[in-house]
Backbone as CSV, one residue per row, in Angstrom:
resi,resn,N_x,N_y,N_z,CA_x,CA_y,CA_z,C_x,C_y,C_z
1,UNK,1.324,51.367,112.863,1.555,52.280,113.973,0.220,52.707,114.569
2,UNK,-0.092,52.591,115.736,-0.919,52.914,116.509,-0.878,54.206,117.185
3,UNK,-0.009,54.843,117.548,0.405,56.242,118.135,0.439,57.270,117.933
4,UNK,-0.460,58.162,117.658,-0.620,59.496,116.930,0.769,60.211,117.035
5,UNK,1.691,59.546,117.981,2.971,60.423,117.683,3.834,60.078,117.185
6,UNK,3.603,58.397,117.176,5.022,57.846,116.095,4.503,57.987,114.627
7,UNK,3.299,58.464,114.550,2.859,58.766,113.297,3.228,60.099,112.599
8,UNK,3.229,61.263,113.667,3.570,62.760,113.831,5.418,62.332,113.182
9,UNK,5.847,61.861,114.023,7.762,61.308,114.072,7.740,61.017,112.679
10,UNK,6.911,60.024,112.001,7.425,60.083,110.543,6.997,60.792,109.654
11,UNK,6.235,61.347,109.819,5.938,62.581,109.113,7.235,63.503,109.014
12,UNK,7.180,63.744,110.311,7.834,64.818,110.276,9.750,64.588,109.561
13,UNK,9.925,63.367,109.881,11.266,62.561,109.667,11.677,62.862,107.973
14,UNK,10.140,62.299,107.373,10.194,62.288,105.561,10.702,63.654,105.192
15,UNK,9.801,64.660,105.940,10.016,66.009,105.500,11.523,66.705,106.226
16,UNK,12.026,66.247,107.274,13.548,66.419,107.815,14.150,66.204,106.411
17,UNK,14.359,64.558,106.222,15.212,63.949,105.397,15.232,64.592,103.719
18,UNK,14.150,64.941,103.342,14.058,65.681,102.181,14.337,66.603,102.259
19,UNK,14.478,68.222,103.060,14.976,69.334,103.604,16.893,68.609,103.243
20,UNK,17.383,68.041,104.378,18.475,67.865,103.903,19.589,67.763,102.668
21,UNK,18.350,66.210,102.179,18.875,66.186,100.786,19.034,67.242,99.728
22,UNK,18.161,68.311,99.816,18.152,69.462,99.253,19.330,70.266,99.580
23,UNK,19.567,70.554,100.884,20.494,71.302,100.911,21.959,70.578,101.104
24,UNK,22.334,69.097,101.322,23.366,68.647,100.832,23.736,68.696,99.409
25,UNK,22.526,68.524,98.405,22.834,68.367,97.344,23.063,69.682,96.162
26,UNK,22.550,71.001,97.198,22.883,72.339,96.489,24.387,72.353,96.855
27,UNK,24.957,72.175,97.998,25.817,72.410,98.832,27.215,71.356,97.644
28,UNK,26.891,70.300,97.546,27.665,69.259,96.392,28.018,70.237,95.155
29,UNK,26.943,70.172,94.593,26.879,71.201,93.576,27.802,72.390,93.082
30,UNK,27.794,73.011,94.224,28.572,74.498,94.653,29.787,74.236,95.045
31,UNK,30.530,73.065,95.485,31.836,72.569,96.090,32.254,72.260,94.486
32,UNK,31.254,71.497,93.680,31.653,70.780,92.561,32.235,72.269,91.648
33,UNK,31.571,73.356,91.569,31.242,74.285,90.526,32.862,75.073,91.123
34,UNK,33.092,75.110,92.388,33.910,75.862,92.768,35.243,75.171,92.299
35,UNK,35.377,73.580,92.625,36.605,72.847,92.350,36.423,73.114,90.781
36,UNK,36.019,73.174,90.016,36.004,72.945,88.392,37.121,74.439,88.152
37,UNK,36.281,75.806,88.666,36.920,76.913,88.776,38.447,76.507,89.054
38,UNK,38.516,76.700,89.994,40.118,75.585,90.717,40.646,75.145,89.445
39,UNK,40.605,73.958,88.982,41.204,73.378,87.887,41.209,73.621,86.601
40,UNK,40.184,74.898,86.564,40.622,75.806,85.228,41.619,77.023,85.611
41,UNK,41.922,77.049,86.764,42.882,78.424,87.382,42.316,79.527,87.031
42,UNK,40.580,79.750,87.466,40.024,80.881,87.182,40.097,81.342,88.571
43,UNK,40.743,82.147,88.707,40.476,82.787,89.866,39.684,83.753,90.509
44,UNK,39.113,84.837,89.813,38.213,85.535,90.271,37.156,85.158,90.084
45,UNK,36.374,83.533,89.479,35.367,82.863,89.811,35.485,82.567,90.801
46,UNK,36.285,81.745,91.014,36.805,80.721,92.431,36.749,81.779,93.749
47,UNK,37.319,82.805,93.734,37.316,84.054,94.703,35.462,84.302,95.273
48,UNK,34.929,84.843,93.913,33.462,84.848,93.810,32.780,83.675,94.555
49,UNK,32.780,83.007,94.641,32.339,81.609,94.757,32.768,80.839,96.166
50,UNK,33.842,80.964,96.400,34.398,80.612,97.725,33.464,80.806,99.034
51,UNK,32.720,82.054,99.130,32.356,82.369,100.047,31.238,82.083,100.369
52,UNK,30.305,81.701,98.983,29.229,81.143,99.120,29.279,79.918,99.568
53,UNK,30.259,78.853,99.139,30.444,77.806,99.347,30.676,77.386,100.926
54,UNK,31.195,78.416,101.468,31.630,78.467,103.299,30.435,78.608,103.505
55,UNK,29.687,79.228,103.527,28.304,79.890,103.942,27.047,78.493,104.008
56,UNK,27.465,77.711,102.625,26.658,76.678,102.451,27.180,75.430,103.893
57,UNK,28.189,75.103,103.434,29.144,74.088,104.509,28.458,74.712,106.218
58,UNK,28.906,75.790,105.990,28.269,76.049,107.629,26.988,75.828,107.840
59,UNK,26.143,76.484,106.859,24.674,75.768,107.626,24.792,74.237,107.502
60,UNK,24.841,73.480,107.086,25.012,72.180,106.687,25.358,71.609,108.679
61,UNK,26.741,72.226,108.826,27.322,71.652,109.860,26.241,72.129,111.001
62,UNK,25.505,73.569,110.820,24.637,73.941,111.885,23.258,72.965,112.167
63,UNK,22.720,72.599,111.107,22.074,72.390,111.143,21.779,70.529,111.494
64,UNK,23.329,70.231,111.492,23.910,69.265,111.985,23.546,67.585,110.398
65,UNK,23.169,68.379,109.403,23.261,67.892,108.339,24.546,66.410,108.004
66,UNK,25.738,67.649,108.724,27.175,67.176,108.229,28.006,67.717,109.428
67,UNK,29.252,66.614,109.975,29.671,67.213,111.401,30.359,68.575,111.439
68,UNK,30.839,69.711,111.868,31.426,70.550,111.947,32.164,70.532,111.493
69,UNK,33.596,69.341,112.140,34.512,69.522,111.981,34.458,68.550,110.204
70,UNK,34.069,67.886,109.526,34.018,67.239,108.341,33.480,69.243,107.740
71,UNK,32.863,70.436,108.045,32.666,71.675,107.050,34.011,72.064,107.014
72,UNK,34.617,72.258,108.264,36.024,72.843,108.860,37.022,72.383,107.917
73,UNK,37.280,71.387,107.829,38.383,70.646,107.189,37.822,70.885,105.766
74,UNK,36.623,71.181,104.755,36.581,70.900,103.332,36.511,72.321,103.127
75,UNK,36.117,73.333,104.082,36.559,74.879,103.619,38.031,74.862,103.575
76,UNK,38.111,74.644,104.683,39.754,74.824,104.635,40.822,74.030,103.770
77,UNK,40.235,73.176,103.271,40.895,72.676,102.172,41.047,73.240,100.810
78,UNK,39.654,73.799,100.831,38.994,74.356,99.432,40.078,76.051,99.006
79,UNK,40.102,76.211,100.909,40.965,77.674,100.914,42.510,77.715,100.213
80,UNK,42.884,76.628,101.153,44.385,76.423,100.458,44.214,76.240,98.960
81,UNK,43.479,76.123,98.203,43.317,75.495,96.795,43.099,76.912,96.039
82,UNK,42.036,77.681,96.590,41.785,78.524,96.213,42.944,79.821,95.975
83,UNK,43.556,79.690,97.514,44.871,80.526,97.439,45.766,80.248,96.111
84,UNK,45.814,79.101,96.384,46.832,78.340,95.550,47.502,78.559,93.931
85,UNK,46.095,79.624,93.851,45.921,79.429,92.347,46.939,81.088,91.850
């Protein structure tokens, strides 16, 4: 690369893509920890926990990580589950 800016672009790209992975992979994590709750029928974990988990999904979708409507549909899935219990 010759271009001090396509040089700037991957720079900056490595450090995008690692930012993400971080917060997809806290975000996994916390969906995982919440469904486990779920399938032990703990509920006032799952209650606890729910909201963080929305909170995570939304920045995700803000930050355009993950599409909106793919946060929309796995809260709201997670909700009915959560109710459920």
């Amino acid at each position: 690369m010759n271009h001090p800016s396509a040089e700037k672009r991957v720079r900056q790209t490595k450090k995008r893509t690692l930012q993400n992975k971080v917060k997809s992979s806290k975000t996994r994590s916390a969906v995982k920890e919440l469904r486990t709750a779920i399938s032990e029928k703990n509920k006032e974990k799952a209650v606890t926990l729910f909201p963080k988990v929305q909170g995570l999904l939304s920045k995700l979708a803000k930050s355009g990580v993950i599409k909106a409507k793919t946060a929309s549909r796995v809260s709201s899935r997670l909700a009915t589950q959560v109710n459920a219990i």
